[in-house]
C-alpha positions as CSV (number, residue, x, y, z in Angstrom):
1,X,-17.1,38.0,6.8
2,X,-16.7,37.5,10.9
3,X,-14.2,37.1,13.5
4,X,-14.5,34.2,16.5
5,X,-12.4,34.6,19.6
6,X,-10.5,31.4,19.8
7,X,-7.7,31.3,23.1
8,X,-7.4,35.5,22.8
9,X,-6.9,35.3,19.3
10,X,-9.7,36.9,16.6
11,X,-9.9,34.1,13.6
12,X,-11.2,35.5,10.8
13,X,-13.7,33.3,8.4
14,X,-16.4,33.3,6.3
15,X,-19.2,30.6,5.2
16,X,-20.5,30.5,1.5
17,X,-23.4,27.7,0.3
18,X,-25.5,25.2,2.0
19,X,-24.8,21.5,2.4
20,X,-22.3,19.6,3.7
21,X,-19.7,21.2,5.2
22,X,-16.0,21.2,3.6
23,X,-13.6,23.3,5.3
24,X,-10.0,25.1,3.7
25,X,-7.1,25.3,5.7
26,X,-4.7,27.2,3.7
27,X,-0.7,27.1,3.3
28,X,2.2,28.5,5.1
29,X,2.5,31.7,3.7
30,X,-1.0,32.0,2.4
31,X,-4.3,33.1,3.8
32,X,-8.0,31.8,3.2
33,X,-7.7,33.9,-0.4
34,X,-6.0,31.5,-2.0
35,X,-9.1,29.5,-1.9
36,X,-10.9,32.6,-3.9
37,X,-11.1,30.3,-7.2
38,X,-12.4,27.5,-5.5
39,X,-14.6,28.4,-2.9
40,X,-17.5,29.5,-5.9
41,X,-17.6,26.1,-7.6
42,X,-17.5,24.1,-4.5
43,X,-20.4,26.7,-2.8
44,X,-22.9,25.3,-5.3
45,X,-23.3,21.8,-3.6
46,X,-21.6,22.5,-0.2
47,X,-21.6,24.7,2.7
48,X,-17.1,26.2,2.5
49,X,-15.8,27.2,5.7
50,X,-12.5,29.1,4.9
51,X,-10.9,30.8,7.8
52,X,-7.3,32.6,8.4
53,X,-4.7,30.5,10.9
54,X,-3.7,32.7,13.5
55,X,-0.8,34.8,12.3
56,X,-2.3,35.3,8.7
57,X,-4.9,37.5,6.8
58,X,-7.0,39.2,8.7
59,X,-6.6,36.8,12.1
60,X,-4.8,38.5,15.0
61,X,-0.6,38.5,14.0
62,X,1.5,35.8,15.7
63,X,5.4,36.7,15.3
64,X,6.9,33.3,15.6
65,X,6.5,29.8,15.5
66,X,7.2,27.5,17.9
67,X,8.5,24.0,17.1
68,X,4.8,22.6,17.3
69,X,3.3,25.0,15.6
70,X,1.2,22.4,13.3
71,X,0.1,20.8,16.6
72,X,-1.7,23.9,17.6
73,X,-3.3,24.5,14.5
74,X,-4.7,21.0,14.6
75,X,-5.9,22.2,18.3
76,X,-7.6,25.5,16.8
77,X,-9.1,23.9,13.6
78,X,-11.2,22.1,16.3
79,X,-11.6,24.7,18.0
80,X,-12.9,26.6,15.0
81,X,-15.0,23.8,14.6
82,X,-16.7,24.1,18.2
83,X,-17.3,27.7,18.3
84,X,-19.7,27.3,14.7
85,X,-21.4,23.8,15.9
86,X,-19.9,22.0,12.9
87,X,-19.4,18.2,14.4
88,X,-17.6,17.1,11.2
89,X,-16.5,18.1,8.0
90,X,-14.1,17.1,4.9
91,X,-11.1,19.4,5.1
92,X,-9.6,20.7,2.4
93,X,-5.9,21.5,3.1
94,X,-3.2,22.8,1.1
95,X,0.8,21.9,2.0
96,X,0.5,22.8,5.9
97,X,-2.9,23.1,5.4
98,X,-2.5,19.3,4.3
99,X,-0.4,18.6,7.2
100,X,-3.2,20.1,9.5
101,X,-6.1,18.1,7.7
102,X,-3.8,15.3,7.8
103,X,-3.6,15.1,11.9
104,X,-7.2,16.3,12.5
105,X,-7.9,12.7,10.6
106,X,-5.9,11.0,13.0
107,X,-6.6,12.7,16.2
108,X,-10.3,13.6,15.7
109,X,-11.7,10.8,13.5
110,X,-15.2,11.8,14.5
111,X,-14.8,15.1,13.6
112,X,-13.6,14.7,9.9
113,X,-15.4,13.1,7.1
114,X,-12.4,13.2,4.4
115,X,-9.3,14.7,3.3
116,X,-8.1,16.6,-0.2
117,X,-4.3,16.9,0.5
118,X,-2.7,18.8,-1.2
119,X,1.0,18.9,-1.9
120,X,0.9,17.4,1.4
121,X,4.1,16.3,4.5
122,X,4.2,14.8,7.5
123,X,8.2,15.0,7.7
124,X,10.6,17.4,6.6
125,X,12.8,15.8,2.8
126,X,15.9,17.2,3.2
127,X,18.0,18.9,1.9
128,X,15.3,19.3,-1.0
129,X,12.4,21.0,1.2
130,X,15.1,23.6,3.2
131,X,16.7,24.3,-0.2
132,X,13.5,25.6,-1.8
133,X,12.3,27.5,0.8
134,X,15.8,29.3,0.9
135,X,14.7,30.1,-2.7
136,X,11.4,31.1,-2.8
137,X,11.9,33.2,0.7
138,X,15.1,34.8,-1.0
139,X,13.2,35.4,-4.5
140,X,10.7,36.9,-2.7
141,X,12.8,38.9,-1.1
142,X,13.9,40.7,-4.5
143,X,10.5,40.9,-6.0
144,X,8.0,44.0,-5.5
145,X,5.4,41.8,-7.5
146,X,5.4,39.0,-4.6
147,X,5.8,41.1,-1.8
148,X,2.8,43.2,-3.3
149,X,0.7,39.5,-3.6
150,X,1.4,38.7,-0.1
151,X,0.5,42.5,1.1
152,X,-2.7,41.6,-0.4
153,X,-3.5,38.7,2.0
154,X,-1.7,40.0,4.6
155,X,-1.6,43.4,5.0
156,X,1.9,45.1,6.2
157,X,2.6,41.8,8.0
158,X,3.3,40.1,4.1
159,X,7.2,39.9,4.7
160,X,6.6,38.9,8.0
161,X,4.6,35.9,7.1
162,X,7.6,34.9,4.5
163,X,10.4,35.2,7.2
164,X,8.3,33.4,9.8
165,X,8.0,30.8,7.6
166,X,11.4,30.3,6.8
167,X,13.4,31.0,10.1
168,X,11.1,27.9,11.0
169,X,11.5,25.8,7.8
170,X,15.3,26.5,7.7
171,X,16.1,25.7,11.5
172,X,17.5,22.7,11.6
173,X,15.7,21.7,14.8
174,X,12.8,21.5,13.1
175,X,14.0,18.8,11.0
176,X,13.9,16.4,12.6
177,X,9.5,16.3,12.8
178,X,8.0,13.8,11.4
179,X,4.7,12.6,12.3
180,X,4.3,9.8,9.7
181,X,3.8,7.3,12.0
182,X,0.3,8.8,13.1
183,X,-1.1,8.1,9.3
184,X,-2.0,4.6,10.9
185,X,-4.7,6.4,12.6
186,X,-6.4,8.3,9.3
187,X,-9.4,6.0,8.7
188,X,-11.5,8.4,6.2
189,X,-11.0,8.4,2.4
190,X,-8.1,10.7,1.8
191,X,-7.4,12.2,-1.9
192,X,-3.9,12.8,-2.3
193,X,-2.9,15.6,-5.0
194,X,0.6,16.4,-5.9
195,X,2.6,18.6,-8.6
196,X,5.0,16.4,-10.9
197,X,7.4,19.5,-10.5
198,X,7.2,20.5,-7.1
199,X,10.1,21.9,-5.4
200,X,9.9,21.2,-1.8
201,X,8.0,17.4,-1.6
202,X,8.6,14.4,-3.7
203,X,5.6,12.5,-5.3
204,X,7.2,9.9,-3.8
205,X,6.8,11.6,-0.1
206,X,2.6,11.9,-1.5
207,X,2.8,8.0,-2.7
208,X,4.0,7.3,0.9
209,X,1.0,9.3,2.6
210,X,-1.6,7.8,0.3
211,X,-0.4,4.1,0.8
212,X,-0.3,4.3,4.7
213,X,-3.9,6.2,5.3
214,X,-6.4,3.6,5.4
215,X,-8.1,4.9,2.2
216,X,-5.9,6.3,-0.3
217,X,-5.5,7.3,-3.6
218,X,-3.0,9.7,-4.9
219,X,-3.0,11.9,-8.4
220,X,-0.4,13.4,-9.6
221,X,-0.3,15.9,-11.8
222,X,2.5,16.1,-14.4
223,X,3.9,19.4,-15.1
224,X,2.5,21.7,-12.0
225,X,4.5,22.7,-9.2
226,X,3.5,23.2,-5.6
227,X,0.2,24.6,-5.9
228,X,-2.1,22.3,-8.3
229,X,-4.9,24.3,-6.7
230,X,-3.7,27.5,-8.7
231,X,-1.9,25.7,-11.3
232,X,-3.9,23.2,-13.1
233,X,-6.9,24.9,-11.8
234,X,-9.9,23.1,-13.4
235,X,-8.5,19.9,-13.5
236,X,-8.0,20.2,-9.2
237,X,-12.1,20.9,-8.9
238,X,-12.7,18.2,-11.4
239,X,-10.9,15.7,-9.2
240,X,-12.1,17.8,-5.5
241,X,-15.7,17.7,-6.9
242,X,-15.8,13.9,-7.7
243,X,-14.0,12.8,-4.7
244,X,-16.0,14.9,-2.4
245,X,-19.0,13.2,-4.1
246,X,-17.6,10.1,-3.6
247,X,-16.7,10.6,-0.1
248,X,-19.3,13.1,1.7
């Protein structure tokens, strides 16, 4: 457990195993704990870098997004990178996390080895991703049970997180991002992994990614909703594991 000072904010993360390196960038609402079932398995053959985005876990608090949010988290993923002398990595990214890994690829192909995507974007599907997030935030609003999950990664800041995430999601100025057309520059082997069932990407928006990144493949897996990581948990490492052995 450790913090690194990264442009005034403390980032939180934490190193497990020896190897080579494979690095978790979590989702939207999330923290590095959601990697808590993964980070064992994969710690046996490689060295996990997990770390909390600014504005999550136990990172310093950010209020609000701005309209390039993702693009700074691409900048401080390499600066994460920097400050522990890692020169490159796979990533490991989860829905924005995805959409981080995703844009690293393309911007930094030096610095990144391979990509798990998870539930991955690189546009916004509407109405389909604004109508789920209107959901979720709004069934989360009404449950103690989620709010008391998110508490858990996030402290007092757990509804915060939520209604970050979906003044950002739900304002129609964001809608219009799309950064498709940088997949062109993703030469590393990328491993697409999408729910059948999830509610705010298409496996046809995953199909799309994997067929314009030089090396893709994509699974999907049938009945599981947004978080295959969680939800169809062995069968995830089964396909992480031999990829990364594949690809590293």
């Amino acid at each position: 457990m450790a913090h690194v000072t990264l442009d005034s904010s403390q980032i939180y993360y934490d190193l497990h195993g020896s190897g080579p390196p494979v690095a978790f960038l979590h989702h939207a609402t999330a923290s590095s704990r959601s990697w808590r079932q993964i980070v064992p398995t994969l710690a046996e053959q490689y060295r996990t870098l997990g770390y909390d985005r600014p504005g999550f876990g136990r990172s310093s608090w950010l209020a609000d997004w701005p309209l390039d949010y993702l693009d700074r988290d691409v900048d401080g993923l390499i600066a994460l990178l920097d400050a522990l002398s890692i020169d490159q990595t796979a990533l490991l990214g989860h829905s924005d996390g995805a959409a981080i890994a995703l844009l690293a690829a393309a911007r930094h192909p030096q610095r990144v080895g391979c990509v798990i995507a998870e539930a991955p974007h690189v546009a916004v599907e509407t109405p389909r991703c604004p109508d789920a997030v209107r959901l979720l935030a709004n069934e989360i609003e009404r449950s103690p049970e989620l709010q008391a999950a998110l508490a858990r990664d996030h402290g007092d800041h757990g509804l915060a997180v939520v209604r970050r995430w979906a003044r950002r999601w739900l304002d129609p100025a964001f809608w219009a991002w799309d950064v498709s057309d940088e997949l062109a520059g993703v030469r590393c082997p990328v491993l697409v992994v999408h729910g059948g069932d999830d509610p705010f990407f298409s496996p046809a928006h995953s199909a799309m990614i994997a067929g314009h990144v030089a090396d893709g493949q994509l699974h999907v897996v049938p009945d599981v909703a947004h978080v295959p990581h969680s939800q169809a948990h062995g069968q995830f490492v089964e396909l992480a594991l031999a990829f990364l052995d594949g690809a590293v």
